[in-house]
LOSE-434405 format. One line per 10 residues: their letters; for each residue x, y, z of C-alpha. Coordinates in Angstrom, 3 decimals. Layout:
A) X Y Z | ...;
***
This chain:
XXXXXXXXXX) -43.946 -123.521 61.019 | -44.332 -121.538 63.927 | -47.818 -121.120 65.394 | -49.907 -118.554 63.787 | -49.394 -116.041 66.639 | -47.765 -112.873 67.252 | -46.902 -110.958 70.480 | -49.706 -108.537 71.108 | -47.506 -105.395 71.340 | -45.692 -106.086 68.389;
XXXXXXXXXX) -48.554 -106.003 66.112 | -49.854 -103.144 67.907 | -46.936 -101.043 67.393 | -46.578 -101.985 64.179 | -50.234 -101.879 63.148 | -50.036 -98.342 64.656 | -47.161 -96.967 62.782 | -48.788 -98.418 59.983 | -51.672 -96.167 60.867 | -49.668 -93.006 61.502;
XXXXXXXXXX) -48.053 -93.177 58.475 | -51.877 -93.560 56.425 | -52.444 -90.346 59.153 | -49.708 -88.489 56.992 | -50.722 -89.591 53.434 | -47.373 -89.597 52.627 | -46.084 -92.023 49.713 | -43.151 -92.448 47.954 | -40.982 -92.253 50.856 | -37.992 -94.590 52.223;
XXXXXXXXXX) -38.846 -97.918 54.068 | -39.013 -96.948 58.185 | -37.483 -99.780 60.494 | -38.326 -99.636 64.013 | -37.786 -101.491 67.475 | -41.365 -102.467 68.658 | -41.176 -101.930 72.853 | -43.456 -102.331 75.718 | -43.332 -100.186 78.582 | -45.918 -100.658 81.430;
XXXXXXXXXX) -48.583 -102.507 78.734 | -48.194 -99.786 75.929 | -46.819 -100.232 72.760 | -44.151 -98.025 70.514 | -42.187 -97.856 68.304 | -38.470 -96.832 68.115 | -37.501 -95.652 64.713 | -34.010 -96.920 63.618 | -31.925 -94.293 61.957 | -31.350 -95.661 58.971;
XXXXXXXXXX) -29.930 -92.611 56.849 | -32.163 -92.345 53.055 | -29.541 -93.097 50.436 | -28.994 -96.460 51.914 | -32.565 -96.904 51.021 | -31.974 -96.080 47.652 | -28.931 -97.835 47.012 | -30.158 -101.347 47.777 | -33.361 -103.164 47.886 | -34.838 -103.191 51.517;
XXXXXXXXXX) -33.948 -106.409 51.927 | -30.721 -105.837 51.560 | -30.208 -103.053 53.351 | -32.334 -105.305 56.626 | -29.142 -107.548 56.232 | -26.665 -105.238 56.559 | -27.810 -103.878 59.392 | -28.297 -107.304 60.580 | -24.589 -108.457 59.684 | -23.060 -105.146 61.443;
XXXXXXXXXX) -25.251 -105.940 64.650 | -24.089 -109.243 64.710 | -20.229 -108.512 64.034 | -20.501 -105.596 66.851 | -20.399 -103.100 64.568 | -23.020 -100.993 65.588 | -24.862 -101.407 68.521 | -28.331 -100.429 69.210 | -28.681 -97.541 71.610 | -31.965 -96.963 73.544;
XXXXXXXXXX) -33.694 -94.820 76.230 | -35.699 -98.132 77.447 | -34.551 -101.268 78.646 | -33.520 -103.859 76.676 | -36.081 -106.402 77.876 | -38.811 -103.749 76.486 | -38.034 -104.381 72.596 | -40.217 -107.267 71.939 | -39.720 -107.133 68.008 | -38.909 -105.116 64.941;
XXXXXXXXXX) -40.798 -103.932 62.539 | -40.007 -102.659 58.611 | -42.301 -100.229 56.699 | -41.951 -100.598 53.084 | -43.979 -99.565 49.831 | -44.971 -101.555 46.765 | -48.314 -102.545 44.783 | -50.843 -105.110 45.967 | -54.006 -106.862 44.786 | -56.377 -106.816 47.283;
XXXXXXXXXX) -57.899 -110.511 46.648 | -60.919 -109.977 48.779 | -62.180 -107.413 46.185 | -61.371 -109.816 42.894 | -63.855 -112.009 41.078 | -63.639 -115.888 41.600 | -62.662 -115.175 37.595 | -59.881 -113.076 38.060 | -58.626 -114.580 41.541 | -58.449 -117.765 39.428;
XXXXXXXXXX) -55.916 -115.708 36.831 | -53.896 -114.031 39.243 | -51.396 -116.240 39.830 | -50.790 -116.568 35.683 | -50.250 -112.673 35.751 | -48.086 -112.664 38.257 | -45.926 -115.004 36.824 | -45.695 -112.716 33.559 | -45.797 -109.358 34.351 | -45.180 -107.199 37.701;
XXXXXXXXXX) -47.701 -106.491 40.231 | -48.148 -102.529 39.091 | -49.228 -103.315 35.624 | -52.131 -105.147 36.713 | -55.762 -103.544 36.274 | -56.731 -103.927 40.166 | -53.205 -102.942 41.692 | -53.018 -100.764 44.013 | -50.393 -98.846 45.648 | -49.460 -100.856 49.117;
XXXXXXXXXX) -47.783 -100.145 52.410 | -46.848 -103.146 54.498 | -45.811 -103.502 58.041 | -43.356 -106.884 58.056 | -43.375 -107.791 61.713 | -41.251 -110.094 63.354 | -41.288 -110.857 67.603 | -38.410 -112.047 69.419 | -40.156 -116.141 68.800 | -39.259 -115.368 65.086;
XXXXXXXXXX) -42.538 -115.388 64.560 | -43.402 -113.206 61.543 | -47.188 -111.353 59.969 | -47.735 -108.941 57.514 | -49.639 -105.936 58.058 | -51.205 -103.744 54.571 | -52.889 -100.571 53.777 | -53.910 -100.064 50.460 | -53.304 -96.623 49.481 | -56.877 -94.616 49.947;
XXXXXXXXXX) -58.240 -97.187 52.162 | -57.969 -97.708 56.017 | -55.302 -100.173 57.405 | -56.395 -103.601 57.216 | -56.673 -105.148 60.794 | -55.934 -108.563 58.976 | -52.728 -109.938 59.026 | -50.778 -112.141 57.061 | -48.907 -115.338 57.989 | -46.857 -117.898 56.334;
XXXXXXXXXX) -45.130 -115.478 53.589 | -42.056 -116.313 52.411 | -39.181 -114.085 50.369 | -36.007 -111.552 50.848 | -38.055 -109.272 53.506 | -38.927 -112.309 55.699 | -35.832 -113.859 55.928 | -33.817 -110.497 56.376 | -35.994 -109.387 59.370 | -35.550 -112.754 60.874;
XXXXXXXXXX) -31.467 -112.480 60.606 | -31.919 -108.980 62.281 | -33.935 -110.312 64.949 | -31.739 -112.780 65.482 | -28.240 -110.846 65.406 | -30.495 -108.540 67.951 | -31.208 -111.040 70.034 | -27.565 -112.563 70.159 | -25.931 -109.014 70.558 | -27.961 -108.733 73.888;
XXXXXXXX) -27.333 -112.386 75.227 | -23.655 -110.886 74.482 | -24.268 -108.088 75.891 | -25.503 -109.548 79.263 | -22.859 -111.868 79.758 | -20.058 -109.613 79.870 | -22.179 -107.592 82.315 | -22.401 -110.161 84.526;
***
């Protein structure tokens, strides 16, 4: 396992488009991916057209690995107004439900796991709806960001989570990261 770490501009982009979009109060909208760059020490985020009804038509994971397989066969390339060596990761805005486990009873922290197993998230008493910032930085190295819908943004984040999102952003990254070694040989 990679060490618990994350480049410092990646989570700061991400942890501040996480907080622009709590800015907006907006919810129920398509996931957002974006290219997480530094330029002179300050970090941004480059949203990746990704047009809505390919949002709709797959699960976000599966859209992530399209994208990632058409990067990786050439198929698109990624065009931007900053320099390659500025994107340091990518980041992937989705929506869901969450239990916020800090504010559960030893009781019902004990029981969570049974529910889970049983039923989905939303039908449990303490869900909540979620937005999550998966971040990934060009070590592969991967954290979680979450707002709970009505709260602020959580400066926590979350490492050592496994699943479809996860892996997906990690074949993206990686296709990324191979398109530009590519890239850069053929240029020089």
């Amino acid at each position: 396992m990679p060490p618990r770490l994350i480049h410092d501009i990646v989570r700061a982009g991400a942890m501040r488009t996480l907080e622009l979009a709590r800015e907006s109060d907006m919810w129920d909208v398509a996931p957002l991916l974006g290219l997480v760059c530094d330029v002179d020490g300050e970090a941004f985020c480059i949203h990746v057209p990704v047009p809505d009804d390919y949002w709709r038509a797959a699960p976000a994971p599966a859209v992530v690995r399209s994208i990632a397989a058409a990067v990786g066969q050439g198929l698109i390339t990624l065009q931007l107004d900053v320099p390659t060596d500025s994107v340091r990761g990518v980041v992937l805005i989705t929506e869901g439900h969450g239990v916020d486990v800090d504010r559960l009873t030893d009781a019902e922290k004990e029981t969570l796991d049974d529910f889970r197993e049983r039923h989905p998230l939303d039908r449990h008493p303490k869900s909540q709806e979620l937005r999550m910032a998966h971040m990934i930085d060009r070590s592969l190295t991967q954290a979680l960001g979450r707002h709970y819908r009505g709260n602020d943004v959580s400066e926590k984040v979350i490492y050592g989570f496994t699943g479809n999102i996860p892996t997906a952003m990690e074949e993206l990254m990686t296709a990324i990261l191979a398109a530009w070694m590519s890239e850069a040989e053929t240029t020089t």
